[in-house]
Kinemage of the C-alpha trace (Angstrom):
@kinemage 1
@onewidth
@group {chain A} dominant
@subgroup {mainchain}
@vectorlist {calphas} color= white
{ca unk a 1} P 16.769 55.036 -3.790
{ca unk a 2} L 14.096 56.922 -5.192
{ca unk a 3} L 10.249 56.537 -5.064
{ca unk a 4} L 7.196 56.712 -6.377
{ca unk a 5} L 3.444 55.925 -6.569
{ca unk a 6} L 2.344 52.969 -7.666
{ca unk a 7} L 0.650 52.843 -11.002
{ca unk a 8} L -2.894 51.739 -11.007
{ca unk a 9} L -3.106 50.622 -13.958
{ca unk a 10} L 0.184 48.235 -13.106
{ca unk a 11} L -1.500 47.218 -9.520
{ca unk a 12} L -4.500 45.744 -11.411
{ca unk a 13} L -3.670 42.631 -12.645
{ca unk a 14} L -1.768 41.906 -9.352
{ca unk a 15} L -5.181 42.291 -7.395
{ca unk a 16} L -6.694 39.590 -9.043
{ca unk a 17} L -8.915 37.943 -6.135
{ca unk a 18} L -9.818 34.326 -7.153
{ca unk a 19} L -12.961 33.172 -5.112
{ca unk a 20} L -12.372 30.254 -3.108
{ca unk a 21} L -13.345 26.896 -3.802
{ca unk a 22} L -13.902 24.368 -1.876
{ca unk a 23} L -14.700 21.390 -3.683
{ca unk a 24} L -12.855 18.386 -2.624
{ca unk a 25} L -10.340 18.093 -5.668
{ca unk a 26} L -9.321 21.601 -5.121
{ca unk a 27} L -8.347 21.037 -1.538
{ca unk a 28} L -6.898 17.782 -2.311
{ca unk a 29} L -4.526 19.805 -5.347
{ca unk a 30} L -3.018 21.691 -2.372
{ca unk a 31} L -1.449 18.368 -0.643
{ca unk a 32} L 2.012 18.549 -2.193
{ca unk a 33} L 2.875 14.890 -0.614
{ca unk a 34} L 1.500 12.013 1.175
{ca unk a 35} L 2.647 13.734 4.755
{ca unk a 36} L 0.254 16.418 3.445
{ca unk a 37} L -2.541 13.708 2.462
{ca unk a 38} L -1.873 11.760 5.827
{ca unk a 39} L -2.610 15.614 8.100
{ca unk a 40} L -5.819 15.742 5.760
{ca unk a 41} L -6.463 12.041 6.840
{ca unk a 42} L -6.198 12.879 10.540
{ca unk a 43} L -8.520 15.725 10.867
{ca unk a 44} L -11.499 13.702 8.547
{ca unk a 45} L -11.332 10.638 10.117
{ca unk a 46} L -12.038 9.025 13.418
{ca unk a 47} L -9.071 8.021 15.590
{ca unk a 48} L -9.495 4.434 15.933
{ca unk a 49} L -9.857 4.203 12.000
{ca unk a 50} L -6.975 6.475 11.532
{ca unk a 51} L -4.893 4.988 14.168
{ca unk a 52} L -5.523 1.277 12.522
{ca unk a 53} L -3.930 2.610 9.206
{ca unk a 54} L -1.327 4.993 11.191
{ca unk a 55} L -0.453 2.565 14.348
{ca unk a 56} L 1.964 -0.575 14.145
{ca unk a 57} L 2.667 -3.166 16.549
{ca unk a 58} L 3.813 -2.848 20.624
{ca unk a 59} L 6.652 -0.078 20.553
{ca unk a 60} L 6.006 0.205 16.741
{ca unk a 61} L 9.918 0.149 16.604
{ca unk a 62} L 9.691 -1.518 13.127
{ca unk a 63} L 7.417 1.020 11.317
{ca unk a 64} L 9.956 3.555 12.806
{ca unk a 65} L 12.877 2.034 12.022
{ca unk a 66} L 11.400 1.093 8.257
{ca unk a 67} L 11.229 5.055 8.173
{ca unk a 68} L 14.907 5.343 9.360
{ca unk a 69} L 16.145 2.752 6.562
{ca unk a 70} L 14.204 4.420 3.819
{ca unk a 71} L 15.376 8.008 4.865
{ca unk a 72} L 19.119 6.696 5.073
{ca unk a 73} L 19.182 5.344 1.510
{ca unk a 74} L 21.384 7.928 -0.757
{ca unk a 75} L 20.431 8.305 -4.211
{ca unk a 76} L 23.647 9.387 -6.550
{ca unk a 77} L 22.898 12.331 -9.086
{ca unk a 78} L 23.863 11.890 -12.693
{ca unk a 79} L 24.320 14.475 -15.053
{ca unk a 80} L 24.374 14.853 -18.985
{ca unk a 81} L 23.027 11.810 -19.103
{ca unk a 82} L 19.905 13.781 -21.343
{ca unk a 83} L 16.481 12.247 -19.759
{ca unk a 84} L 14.001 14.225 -20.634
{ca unk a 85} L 11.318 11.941 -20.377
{ca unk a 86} L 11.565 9.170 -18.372
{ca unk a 87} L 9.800 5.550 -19.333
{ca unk a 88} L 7.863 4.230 -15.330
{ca unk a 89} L 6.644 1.869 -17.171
{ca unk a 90} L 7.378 -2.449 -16.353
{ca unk a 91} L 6.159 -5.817 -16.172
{ca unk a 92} L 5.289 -7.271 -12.768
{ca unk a 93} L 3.470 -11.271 -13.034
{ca unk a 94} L 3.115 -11.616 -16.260
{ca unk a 95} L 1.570 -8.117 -17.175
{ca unk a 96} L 2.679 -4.675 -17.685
{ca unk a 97} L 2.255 -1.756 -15.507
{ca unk a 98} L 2.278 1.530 -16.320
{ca unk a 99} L 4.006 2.760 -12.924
{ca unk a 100} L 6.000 0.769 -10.711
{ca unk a 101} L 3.612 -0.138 -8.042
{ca unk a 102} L 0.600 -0.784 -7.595
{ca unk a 103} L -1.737 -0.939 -4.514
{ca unk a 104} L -1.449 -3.306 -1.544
{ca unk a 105} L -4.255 -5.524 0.023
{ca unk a 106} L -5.695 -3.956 2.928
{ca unk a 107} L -7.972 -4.997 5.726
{ca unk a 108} L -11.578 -3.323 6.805
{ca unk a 109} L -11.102 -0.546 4.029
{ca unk a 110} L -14.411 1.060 4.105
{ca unk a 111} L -14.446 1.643 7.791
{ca unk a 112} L -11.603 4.162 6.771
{ca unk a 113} L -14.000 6.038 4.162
{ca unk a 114} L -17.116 4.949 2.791
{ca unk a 115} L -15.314 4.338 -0.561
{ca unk a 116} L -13.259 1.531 0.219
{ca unk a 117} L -12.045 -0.356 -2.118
{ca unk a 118} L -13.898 0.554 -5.176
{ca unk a 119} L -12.344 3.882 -5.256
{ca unk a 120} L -8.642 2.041 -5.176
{ca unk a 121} L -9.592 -0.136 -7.998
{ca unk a 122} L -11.166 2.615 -9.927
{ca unk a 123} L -7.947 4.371 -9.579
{ca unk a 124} L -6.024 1.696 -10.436
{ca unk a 125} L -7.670 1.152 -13.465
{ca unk a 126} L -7.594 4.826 -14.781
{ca unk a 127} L -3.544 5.112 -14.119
{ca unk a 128} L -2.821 1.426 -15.066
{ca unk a 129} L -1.272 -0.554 -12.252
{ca unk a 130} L -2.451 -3.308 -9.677
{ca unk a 131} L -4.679 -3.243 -7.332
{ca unk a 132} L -4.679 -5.956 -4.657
{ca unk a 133} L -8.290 -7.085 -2.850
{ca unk a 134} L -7.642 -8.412 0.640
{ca unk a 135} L -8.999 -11.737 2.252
{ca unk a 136} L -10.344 -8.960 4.805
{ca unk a 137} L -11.458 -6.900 2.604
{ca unk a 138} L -15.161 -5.048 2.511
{ca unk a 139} L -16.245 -5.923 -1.086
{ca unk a 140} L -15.719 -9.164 -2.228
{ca unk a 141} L -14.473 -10.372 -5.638
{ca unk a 142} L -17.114 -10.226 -7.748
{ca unk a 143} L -18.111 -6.491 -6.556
{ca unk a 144} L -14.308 -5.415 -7.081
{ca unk a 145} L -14.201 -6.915 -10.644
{ca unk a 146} L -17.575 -5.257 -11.719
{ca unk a 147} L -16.527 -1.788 -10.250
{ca unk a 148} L -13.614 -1.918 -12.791
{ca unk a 149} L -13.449 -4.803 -14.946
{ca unk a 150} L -10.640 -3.804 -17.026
{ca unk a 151} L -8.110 -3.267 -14.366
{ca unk a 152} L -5.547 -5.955 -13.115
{ca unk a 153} L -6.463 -7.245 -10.954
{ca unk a 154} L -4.923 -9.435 -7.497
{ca unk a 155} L -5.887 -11.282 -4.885
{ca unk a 156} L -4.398 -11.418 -1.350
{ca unk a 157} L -4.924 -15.168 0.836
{ca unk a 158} L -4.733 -15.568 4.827
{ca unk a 159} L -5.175 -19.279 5.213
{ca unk a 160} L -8.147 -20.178 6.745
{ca unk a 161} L -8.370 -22.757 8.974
{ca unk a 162} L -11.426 -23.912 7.018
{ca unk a 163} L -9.592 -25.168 3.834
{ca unk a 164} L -12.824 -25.469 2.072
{ca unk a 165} L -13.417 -21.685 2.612
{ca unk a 166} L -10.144 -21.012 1.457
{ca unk a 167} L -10.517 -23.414 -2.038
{ca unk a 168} L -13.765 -21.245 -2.510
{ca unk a 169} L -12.578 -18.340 -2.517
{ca unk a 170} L -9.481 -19.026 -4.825
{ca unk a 171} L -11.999 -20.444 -6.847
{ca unk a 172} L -14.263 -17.259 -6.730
{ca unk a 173} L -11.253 -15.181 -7.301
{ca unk a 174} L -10.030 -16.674 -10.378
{ca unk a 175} L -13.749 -16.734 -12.015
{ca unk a 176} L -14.122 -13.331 -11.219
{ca unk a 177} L -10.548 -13.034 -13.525
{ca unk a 178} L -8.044 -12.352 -10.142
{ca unk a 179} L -4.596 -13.197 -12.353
{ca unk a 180} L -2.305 -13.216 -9.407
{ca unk a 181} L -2.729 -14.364 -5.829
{ca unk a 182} L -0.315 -13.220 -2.723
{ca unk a 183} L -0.657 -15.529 0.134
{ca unk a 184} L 0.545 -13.913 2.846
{ca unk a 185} L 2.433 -16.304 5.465
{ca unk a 186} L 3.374 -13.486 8.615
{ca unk a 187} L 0.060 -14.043 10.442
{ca unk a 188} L -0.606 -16.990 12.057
{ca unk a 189} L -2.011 -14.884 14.679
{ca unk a 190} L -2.775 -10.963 15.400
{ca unk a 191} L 0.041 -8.857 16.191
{ca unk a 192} L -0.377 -6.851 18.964
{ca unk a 193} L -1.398 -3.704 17.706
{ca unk a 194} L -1.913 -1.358 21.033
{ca unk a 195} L -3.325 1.544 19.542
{ca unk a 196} L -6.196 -0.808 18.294
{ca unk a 197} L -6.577 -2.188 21.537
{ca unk a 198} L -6.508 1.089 23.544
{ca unk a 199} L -9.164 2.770 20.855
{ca unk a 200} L -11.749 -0.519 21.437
{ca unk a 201} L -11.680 -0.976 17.699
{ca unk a 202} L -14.482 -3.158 16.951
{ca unk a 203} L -15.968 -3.754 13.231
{ca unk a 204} L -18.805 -2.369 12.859
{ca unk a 205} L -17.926 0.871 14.888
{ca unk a 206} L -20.324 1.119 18.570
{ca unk a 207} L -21.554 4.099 19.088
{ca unk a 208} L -20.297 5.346 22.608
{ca unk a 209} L -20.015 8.962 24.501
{ca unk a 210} L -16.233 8.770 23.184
{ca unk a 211} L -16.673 8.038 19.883
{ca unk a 212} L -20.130 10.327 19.435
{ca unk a 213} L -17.852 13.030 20.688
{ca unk a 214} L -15.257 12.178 18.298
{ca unk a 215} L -18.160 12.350 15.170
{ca unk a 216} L -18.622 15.620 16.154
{ca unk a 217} L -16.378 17.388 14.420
{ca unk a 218} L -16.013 14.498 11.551
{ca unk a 219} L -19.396 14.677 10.249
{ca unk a 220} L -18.549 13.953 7.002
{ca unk a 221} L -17.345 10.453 7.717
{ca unk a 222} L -20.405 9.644 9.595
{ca unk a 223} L -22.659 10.873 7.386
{ca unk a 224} L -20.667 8.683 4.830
{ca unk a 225} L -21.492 5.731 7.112
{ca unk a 226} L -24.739 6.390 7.892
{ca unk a 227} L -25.851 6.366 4.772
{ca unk a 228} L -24.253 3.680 3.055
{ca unk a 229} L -24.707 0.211 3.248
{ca unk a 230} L -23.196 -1.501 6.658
{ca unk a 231} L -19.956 -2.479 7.137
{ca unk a 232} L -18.920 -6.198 6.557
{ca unk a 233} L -16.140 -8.565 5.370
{ca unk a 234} L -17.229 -9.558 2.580
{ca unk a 235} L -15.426 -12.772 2.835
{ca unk a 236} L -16.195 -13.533 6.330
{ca unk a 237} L -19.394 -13.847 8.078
{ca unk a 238} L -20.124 -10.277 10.271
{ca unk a 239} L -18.443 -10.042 13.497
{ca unk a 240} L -18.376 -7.274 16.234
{ca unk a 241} L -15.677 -8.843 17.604
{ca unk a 242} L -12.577 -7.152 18.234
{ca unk a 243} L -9.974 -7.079 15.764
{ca unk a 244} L -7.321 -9.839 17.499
{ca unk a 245} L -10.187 -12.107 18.342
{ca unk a 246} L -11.403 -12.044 14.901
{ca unk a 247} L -8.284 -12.673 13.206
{ca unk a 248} L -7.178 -15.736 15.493
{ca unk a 249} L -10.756 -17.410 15.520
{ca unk a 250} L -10.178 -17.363 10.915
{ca unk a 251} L -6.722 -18.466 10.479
{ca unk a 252} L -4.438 -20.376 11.447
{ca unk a 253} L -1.340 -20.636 13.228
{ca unk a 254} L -0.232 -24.123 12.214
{ca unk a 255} L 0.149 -23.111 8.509
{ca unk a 256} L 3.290 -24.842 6.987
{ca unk a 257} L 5.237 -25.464 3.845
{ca unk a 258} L 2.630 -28.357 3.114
{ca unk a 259} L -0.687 -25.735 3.168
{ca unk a 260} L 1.604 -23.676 0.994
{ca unk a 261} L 2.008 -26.310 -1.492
{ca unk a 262} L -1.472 -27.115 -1.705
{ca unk a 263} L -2.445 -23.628 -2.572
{ca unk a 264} L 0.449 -23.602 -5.637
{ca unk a 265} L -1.462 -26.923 -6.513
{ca unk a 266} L -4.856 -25.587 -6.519
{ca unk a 267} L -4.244 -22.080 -8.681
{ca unk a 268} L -3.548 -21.870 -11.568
{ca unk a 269} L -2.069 -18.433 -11.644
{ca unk a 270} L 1.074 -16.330 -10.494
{ca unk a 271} L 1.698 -16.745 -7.134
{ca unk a 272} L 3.615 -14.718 -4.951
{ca unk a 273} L 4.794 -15.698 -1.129
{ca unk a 274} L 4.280 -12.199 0.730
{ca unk a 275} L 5.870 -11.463 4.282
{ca unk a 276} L 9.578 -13.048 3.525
{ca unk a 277} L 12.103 -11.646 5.225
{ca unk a 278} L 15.460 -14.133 5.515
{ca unk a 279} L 17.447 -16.181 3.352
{ca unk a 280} L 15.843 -19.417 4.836
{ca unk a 281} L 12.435 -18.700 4.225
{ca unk a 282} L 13.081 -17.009 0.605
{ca unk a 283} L 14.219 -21.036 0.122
{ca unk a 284} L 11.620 -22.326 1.492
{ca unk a 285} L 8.918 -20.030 -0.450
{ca unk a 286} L 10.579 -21.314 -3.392
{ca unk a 287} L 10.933 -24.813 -2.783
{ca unk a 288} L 6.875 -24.699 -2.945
{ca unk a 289} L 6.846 -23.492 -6.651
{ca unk a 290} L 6.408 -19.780 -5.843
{ca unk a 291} L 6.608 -17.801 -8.487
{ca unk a 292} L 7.897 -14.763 -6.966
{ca unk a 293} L 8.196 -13.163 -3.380
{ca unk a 294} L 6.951 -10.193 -1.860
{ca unk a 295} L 9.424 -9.049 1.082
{ca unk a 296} L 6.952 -7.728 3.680
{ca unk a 297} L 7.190 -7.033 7.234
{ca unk a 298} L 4.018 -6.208 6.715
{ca unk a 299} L 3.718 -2.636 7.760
{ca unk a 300} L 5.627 -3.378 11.316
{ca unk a 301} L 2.352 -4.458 12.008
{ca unk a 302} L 2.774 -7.844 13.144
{ca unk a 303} L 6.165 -8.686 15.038
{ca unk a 304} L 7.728 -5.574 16.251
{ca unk a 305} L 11.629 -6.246 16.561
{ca unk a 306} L 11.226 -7.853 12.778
{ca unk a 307} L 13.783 -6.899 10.542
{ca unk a 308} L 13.002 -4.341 7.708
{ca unk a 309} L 11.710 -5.043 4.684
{ca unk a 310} L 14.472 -2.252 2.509
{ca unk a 311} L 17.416 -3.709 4.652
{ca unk a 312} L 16.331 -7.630 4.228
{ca unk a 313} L 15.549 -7.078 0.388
{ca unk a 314} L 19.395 -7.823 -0.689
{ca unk a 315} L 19.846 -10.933 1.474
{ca unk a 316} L 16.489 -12.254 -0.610
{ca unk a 317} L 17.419 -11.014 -3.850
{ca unk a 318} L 21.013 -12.840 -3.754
{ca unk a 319} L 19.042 -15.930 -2.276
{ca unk a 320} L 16.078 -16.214 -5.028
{ca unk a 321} L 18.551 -15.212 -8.184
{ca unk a 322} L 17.955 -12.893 -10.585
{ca unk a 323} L 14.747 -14.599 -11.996
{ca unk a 324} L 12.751 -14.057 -9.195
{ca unk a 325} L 10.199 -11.261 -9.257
{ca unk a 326} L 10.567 -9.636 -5.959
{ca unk a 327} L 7.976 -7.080 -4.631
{ca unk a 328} L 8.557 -4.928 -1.798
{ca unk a 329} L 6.564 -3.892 1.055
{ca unk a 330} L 6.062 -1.556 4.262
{ca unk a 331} L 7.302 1.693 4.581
{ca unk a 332} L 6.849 3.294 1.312
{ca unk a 333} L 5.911 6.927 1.533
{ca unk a 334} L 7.045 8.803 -1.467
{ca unk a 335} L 8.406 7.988 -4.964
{ca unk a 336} L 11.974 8.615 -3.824
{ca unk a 337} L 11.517 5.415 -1.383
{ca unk a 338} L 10.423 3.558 -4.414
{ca unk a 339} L 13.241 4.177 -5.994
{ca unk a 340} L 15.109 3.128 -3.353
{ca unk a 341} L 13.569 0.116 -3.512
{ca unk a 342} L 14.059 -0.938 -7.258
{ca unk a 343} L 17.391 0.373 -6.804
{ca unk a 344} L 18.098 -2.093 -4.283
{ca unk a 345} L 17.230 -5.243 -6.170
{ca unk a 346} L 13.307 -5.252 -6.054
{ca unk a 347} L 11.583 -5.642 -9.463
{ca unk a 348} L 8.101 -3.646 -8.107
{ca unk a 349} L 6.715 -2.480 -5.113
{ca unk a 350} L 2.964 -1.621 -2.861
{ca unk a 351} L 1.951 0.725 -1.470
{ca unk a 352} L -0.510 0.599 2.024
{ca unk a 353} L -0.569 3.245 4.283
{ca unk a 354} L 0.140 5.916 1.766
{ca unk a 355} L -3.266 4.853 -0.442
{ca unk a 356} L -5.179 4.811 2.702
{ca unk a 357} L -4.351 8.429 3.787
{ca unk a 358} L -5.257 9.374 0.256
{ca unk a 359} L -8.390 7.023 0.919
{ca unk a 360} L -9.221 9.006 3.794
{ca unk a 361} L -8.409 12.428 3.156
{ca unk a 362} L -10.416 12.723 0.114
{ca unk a 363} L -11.936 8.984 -1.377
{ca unk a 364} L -11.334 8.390 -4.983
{ca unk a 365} L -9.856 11.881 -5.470
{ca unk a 366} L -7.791 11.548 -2.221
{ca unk a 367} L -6.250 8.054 -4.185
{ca unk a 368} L -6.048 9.620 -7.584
{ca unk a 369} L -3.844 12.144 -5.985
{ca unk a 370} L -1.823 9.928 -4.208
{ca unk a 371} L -0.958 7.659 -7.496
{ca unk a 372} L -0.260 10.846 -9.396
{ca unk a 373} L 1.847 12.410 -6.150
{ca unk a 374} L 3.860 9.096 -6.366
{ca unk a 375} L 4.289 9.014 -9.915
{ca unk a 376} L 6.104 12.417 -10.585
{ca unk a 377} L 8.607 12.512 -7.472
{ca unk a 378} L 9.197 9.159 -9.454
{ca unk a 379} L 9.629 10.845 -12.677
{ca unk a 380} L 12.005 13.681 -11.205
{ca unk a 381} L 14.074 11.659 -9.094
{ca unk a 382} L 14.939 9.217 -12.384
{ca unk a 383} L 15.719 12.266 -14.390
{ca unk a 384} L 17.964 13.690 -11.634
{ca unk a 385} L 19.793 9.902 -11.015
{ca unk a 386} L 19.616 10.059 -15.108
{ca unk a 387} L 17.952 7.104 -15.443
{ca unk a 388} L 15.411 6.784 -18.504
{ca unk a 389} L 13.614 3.544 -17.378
{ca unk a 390} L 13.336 1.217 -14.652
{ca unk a 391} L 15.464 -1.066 -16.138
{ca unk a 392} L 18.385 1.782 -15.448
{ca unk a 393} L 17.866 1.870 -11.711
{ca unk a 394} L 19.985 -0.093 -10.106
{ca unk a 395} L 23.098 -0.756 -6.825
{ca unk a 396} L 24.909 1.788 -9.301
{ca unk a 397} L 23.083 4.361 -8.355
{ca unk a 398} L 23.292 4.004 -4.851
{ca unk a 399} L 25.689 6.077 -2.559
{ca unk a 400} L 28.577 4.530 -0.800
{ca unk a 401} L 26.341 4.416 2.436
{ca unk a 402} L 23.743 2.342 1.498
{ca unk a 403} L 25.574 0.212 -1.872
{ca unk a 404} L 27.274 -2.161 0.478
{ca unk a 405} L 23.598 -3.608 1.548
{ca unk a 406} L 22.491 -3.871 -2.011
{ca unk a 407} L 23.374 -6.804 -4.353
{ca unk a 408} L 25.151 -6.489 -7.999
{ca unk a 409} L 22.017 -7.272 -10.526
């Protein structure tokens, strides 16, 4: 082998030194998926905020074995089948969507970064899905809806067990032009969620040795919540009580089919049963005049032991029919699970946990990123499975391991 000096003249281009940058879109462009998003999340946020998006219930046996389900699924390849774009376009409740899911409701957003939710709408808007406002949310209705009045826009219900305060706020959400409403039936009462308990999660945050000593090297979310206004629910009066207490003194554990036929009677829009999980209670939902179901173990977060949301999803879908709109729930951590999903009978999805580590690691950037992470493993898995549109995914396209559990559409 012979040798020879390099040539200068070649070597220059090569030496090209690009000065670092380190605005935040530039270090979000280097997360190449949401386990890269969720790292960011860790090391810029506070443990007991991270830990209430990260943690589950007791064991947490559900959010790990939601993990195991989704990783099992096996996608089949299909080739020649010339997709060279691919349509993620569909219609979930009456509207269109421009990528098959859209954002879940989430609880005590802005005490994960300043944010909140008006970054998750905003980024709803700009890439064209749903964004769901939660009953616990941090900005109310009419604060969501100015931040980004043109995107679609839903509204998630605990009961109350003030039914006035409940009738309000369906009536504040469907002024403020709210065209869907998930009432979510799994929480009667907190779930035991240890981690919470063991990091003496309170809303607002105290200020203790631990957690000063924890702000230390997270200045930036302090500073964020220093200087913006304070925390609240903006749906519920302020509270410093812990999270359990909080949650069992507002709703109520002796919701039943009746409570859920008085909400169908008082709105007027889609309505969607979220946290179904069995054949019996898919009838039930139903019998109320649901209009579709969201199947929701929501997050593992409430009753550990609870089956998962990818594995119950067939039993529901051959319950409700083919008419049905089903949404699913919990678990989803990369556009490859959401095909899973639609493969195995759901018509749409939400994501949670996987907006809130984009949420944390970087705000509205740290969101956009997340949408736009989601959307093209979406894209290249359908182009490998050779699937043009949603309406080609399908049992078909699951592998002999995981087919058996899906139902023929």
């Amino acid at each position: 082998m012979q040798r020879h000096l390099p040539n200068l003249r070649e070597l220059r281009p090569l030496l090209r030194v690009q000065a670092p940058r380190l605005d935040r879109r530039s270090r979000l462009a280097k997360a190449v998926d949401v386990a890269d998003l969720r790292r960011m999340a860790r090391r810029r946020t506070p443990r007991a905020a991270f830990d209430y998006v990260d943690g589950a219930a007791q064991r947490e046996l559900t959010l790990a074995r939601s993990r195991a389900a989704f990783d099992a699924v096996e996608l089949l390849p299909r080739i020649l089948h010339g997709t060279a774009t691919v349509d993620l376009s569909t219609t979930i409740a009456g509207g269109r969507s421009a990528l098959p899911f859209g954002i879940a409701p989430t609880g005590f957003t802005r005490f994960m970064q300043a944010e909140g939710e008006d970054a998750g709408v905003g980024a709803a808007a700009a890439a064209g899905i749903p964004f769901s406002l939660s009953t616990m949310g941090t900005r109310s209705l009419e604060q969501v809806a100015a931040v980004a009045p043109d995107a679609r826009r839903w509204f998630q219900l605990y009961l109350w067990k003030d039914r006035q305060k409940s009738l309000d706020l369906l009536e504040r959400a469907q002024a403020a032009g709210f065209d869907t409403l998930l009432v979510t039936v799994d929480t009667p009462v907190a779930g035991q969620r240890l981690r919470d308990t063991r990091n003496g999660m309170v809303i607002p945050p105290r200020l203790s040795l631990a957690t000063i000593a924890d702000a230390s090297y997270r200045p930036a979310w302090w500073f964020n919540f220093l200087t913006t206004e304070p925390l609240a629910f903006a749906s519920l009066s302020g509270s410093s009580q812990d999270l359990p207490s909080l949650i069992n003194s507002m709703f109520d554990p002796t919701l039943s089919l009746d409570d859920l036929a008085w909400i169908r009677s008082v709105w007027p829009g889609r309505l969607f049963v979220k946290g179904i999980l069995t054949r019996e209670d898919t009838r039930r939902a139903l019998g109320t005049g649901a209009d579709g179901l969201v199947v929701s173990n929501h997050g593992g977060r409430q009753l550990d032991r609870a089956p998962v949301s990818l594995e119950a999803l067939p039993a529901v879908r051959e319950e409700a029919g083919d008419d049905v709109e089903i949404i699913l729930d919990s678990g989803i951590l990369s556009g490859a699970d959401i095909v899973a999903a639609l493969c195995a009978g759901a018509d749409f999805t939400l994501i949670g946990r996987a907006y809130l580590y984009g949420l944390m690691a970087g705000g509205r950037d740290g969101v956009d990123r997340v949408i736009e992470l989601l959307a093209r493993e979406i894209e290249v898995t359908m182009q490998l499975m050779g699937a043009a549109s949603i309406a080609d995914l399908g049992p078909h396209l699951l592998g002999s391991r995981s087919k058996d559990a899906a139902p023929a559409r």
